[in-house]
N, C-alpha and C positions, 0 to 999 in steps of 0.2 A: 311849490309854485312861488318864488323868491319873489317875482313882481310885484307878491301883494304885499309886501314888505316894502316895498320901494316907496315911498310918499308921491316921488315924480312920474311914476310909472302910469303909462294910458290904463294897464289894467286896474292898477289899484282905484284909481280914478272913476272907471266904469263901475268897480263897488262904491264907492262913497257916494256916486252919484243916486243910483238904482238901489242900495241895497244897505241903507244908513245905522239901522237901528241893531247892531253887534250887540249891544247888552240885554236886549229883549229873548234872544237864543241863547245866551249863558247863562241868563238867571232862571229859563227855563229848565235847562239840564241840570244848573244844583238844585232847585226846587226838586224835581222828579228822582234827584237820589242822595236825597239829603237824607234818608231814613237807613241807608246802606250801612253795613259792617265795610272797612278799608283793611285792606289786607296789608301790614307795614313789613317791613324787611326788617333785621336785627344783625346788626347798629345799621343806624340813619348816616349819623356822620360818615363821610366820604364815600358812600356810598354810590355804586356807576350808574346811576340813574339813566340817564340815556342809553346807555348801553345795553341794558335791559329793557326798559321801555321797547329799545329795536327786538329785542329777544323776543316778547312775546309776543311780537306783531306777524314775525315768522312760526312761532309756537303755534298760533292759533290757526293760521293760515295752514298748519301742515295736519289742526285735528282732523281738517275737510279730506272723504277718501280722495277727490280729485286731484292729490297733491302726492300720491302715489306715482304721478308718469315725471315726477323730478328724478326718479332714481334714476330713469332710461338717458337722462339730460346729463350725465353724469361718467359715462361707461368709460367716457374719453381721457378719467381723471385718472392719474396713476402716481405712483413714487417718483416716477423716471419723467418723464413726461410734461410736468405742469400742469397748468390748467388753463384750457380757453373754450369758446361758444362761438360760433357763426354767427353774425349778425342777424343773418339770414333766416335763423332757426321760426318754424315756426308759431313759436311761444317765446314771447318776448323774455331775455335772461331779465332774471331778478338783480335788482339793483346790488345785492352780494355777488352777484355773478361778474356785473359789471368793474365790482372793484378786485376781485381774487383776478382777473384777465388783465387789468391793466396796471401788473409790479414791475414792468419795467420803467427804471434800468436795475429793478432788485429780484435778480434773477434768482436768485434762493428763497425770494418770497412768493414767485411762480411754482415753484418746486411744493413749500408749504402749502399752497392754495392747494395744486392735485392732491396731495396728500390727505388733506380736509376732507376736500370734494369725496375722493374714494371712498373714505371713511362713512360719511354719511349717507350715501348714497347701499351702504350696507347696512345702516342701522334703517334705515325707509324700508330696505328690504326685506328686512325684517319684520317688519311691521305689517306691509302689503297694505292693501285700502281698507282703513279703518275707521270709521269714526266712534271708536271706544278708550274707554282709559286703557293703560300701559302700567305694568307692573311699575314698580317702583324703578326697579337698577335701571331700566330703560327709558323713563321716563327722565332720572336725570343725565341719564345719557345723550334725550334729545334736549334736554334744557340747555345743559355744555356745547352742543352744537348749534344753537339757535345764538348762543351767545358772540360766538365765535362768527356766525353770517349778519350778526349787530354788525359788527366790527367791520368788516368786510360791506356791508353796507352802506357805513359813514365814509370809508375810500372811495367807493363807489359813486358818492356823491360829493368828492370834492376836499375830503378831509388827508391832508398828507398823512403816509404811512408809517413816518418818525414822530407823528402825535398821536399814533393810538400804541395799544398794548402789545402790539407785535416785536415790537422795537426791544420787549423786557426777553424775549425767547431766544436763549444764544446759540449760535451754531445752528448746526443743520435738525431744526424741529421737525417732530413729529406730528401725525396726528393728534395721537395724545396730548403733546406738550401744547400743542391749541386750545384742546379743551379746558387741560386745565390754568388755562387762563379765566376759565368763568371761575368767580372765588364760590367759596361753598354756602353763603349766604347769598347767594343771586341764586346757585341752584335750590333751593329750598322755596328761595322769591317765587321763581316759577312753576317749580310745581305747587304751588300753592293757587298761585290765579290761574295753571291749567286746569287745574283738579275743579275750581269754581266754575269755569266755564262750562267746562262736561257736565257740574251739575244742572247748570240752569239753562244754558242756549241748544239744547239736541235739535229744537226747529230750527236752526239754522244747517246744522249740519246734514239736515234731509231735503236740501234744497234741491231743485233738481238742473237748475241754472246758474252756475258757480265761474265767479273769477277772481283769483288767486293774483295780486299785483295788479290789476289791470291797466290798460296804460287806453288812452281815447284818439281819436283822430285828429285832434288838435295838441297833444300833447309836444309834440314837434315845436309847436307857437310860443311855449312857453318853457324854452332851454329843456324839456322833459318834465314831464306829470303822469306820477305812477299812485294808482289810489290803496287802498288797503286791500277790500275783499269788496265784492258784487255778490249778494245773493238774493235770486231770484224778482230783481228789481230793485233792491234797495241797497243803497254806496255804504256802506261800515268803514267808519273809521277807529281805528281803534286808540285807546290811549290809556296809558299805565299812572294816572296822578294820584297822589293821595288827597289834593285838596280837589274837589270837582268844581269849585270857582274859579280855580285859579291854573285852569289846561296852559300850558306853553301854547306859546303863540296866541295873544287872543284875537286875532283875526280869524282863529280855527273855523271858524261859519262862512266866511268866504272861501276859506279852501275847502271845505265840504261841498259847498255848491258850486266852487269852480271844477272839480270837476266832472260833474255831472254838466258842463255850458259846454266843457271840452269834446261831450259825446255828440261831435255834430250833427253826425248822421243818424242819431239817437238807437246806436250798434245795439244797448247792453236795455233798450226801455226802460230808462229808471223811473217809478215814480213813488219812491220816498230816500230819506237816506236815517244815519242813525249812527251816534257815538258807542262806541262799546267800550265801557268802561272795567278796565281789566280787575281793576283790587276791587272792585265794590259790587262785577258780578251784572251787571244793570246795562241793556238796553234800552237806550234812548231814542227812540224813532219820531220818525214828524213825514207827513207827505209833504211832497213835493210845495203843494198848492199853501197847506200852513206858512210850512219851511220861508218860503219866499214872502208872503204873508208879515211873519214877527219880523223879519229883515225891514219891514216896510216898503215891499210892495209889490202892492194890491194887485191881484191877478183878476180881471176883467175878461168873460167870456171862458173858454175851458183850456187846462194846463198845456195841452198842448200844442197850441196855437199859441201860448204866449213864452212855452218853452222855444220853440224855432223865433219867436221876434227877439228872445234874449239871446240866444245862440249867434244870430246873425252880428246882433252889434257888439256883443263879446270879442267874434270871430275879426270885428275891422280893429277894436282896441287892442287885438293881440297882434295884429297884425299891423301896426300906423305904418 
């Protein structure tokens, strides 16, 4: 949600006015895992940190069995072929989807995209709906692949395609030759914080009301807003930092709660939401009613009555 980045922006505005006190939500989340073990990579220096970060936000999203019906999303992917999605489709593509469809005029990077796509779309099959660990050889198998739809993600939202890592792969790439563009210190990164997760969040993964990217009814309002994961009422965002003071972007509490104001017709019942903190393991949860609450402000009478009065004026700020 760029707007809240904007200083001039109605929406940002609509937080500063409503929703002031950003440091009361961040010094609660380091408070609450400041006791945590941090999972670090080896070496730090130059390390793709974002890049990763995007990895295991699809890593985690793919532990859930519901991430199984991506393989069928996929059939279309071939050697020959390229890669694209219908808009249409009824499962909104994943923001990687969004960027492997749109390499033109890099017609040989349409070609790599199927290629990908095929490829992964066999290792998911492999797997079928699971929400269990993965041997080892496959596990960093999906690591190399999650890495590779980071990548594909940041084109997807806007990042030219001769400033990411594709640009290093010469001639007519392989599936292979994608993968191993993850270095072999980012696959070890990740299965390390997947391995963590399997240990400690299995409640999540037995949810029985799961969404995978979600995107809301207002998302349209604001150039596009895709959240992380939705389980069973509550919005996860996930985030790979090592310092838990110091998450990118620190407006992260307004884009937590925007968008849950995005779900206007209240599609997905949210009522709480919650960081998930990938190296340290730690769920951070807060209802709705708190959440709003350490933001400063006061929810008077019951949340959801005061959820549709925030929605409503959200809804004219995004829309001036």
């Amino acid at each position: 949600m760029t707007e809240i980045q904007d200083s001039t922006s109605p929406v940002r505005r609509f937080f500063e006015e409503h929703f002031p006190h950003l440091g009361s939500v961040r010094a609660d989340l380091a408070t609450r895992a400041c006791d945590a073990v941090t999972i670090r990579p080896e070496p730090m220096t130059g390390y793709p940190w974002s890049t990763v970060g995007g990895a295991i936000d699809y890593r985690i999203r793919f532990a859930f069995p519901q991430a199984a019906a991506y393989a069928s999303r996929w059939e279309l992917a071939s050697e020959t072929s390229g890669f694209g999605l219908p808009v249409s489709s009824d499962v909104f593509p994943l923001q990687a989807e969004v960027g492997a469809s749109g390499g033109a005029p890099y017609g040989f990077y349409n070609l790599w995209a199927g290629s990908f796509f095929a490829s992964l779309r066999e290792v998911l099959t492999e797997i079928g709906p699971t929400a269990g660990r993965l041997e080892l050889a496959l596990e960093e198998a999906m690591a190399r692949h999650c890495y590779v739809l980071s990548i594909y993600d940041a084109i997807g939202r806007g990042v030219p395609i001769d400033r990411t890592p594709l640009v290093s792969v010469a001639g007519s790439a392989s599936s292979d030759a994608l993968a191993r563009l993850c270095p072999d210190a980012a696959v070890s990164d990740l299965v390390k914080m997947t391995s963590l997760f399997y240990d400690g969040q299995q409640p999540l993964l037995a949810a029985t009301r799961v969404g995978l990217g979600p995107i809301f009814t207002g998302s349209t309002d604001v150039h596009g807003a895709d959240a992380d994961l939705i389980v069973d009422g509550c919005l996860v965002d996930i985030k790979a930092a090592i310092d838990t003071r110091k998450l990118s972007k620190p407006q992260w509490p307004w884009q937590l709660l925007g968008y849950v104001l995005l779900d206007y017709e209240d599609e997905w019942s949210l009522t709480s939401v919650a960081v998930y903190l990938a190296r340290q393991g730690r769920l951070v949860r807060w209802t709705l009613a708190d959440f709003c609450s350490m933001l400063g402000c006061n929810v008077a009478g019951s949340m959801s009555a005061e959820l549709s009065r925030l929605r409503a004026e959200f809804r004219r700020a995004a829309r001036p």
